[in-house]
N, C-alpha and C positions, 0 to 999 in steps of 0.2 A: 771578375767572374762573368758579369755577362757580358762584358764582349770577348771573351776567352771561346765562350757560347756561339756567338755567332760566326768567330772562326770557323768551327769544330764544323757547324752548322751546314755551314758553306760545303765543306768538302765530303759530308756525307751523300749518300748514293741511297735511290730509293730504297726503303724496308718493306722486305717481304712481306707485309702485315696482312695479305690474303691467304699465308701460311698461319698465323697463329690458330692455334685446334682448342684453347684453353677457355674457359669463361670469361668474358672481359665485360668490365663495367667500365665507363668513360665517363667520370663525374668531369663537367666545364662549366664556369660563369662567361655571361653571355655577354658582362662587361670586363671581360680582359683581356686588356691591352697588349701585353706582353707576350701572347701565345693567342692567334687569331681561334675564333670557333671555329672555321672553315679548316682548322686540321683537324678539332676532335670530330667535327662531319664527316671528312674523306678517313680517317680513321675507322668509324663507323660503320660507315659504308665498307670497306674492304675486309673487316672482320667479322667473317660469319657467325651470326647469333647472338651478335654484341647488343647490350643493350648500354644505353647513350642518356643520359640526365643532362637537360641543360637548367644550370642554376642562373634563374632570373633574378638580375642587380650583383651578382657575384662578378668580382674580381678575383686578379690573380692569387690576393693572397686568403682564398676563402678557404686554405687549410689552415690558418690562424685564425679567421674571424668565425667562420661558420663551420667548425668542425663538427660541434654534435648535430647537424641537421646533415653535413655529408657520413658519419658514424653509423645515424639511420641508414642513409640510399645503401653502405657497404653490408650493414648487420642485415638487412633485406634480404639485397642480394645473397649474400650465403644460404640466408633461410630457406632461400627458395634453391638453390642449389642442392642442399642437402634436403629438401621435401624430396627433390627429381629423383635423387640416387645418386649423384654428379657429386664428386669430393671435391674441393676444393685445390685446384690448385699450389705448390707452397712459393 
């Protein structure tokens, strides 16, 4: 699988990601290896409005370890979405 990944990887072409219009939340551990932080930054950065959480001591796999404290940052975000008027995305 992962180097299936890094195939795949290779022959993708930038993503328009200064086109997404949608609400984006970008949860990242600022210790994983496996997916540098410098893509959820330029990420970030190229999606307007986005807001960015960086989980400090989180690694890659902090959707098994630390799920309920990223469940919070997601349950937030909605909350505040739908205070704005802004439906969520499906």
């Amino acid at each position: 699988g992962l180097e299936n990944d890094r195939v795949q990887f290779a022959h993708m072409s930038g993503w328009p990601l200064e086109s997404i219009r949608s609400p984006t939340l970008i949860l990242h551990g600022t210790l994983d290896k496996d997916v540098p932080i410098a893509d959820a930054e330029f990420a970030h950065d190229q999606i307007a409005g986005s807001e960015m959480v960086r989980l400090e001591g989180a690694d890659h796999s902090m959707v098994a370890v630390r799920y309920k404290e990223l469940n919070a940052f997601i349950e937030a975000f909605i909350s505040r979405l739908q205070g704005a008027g802004t439906p969520p995305s499906p």
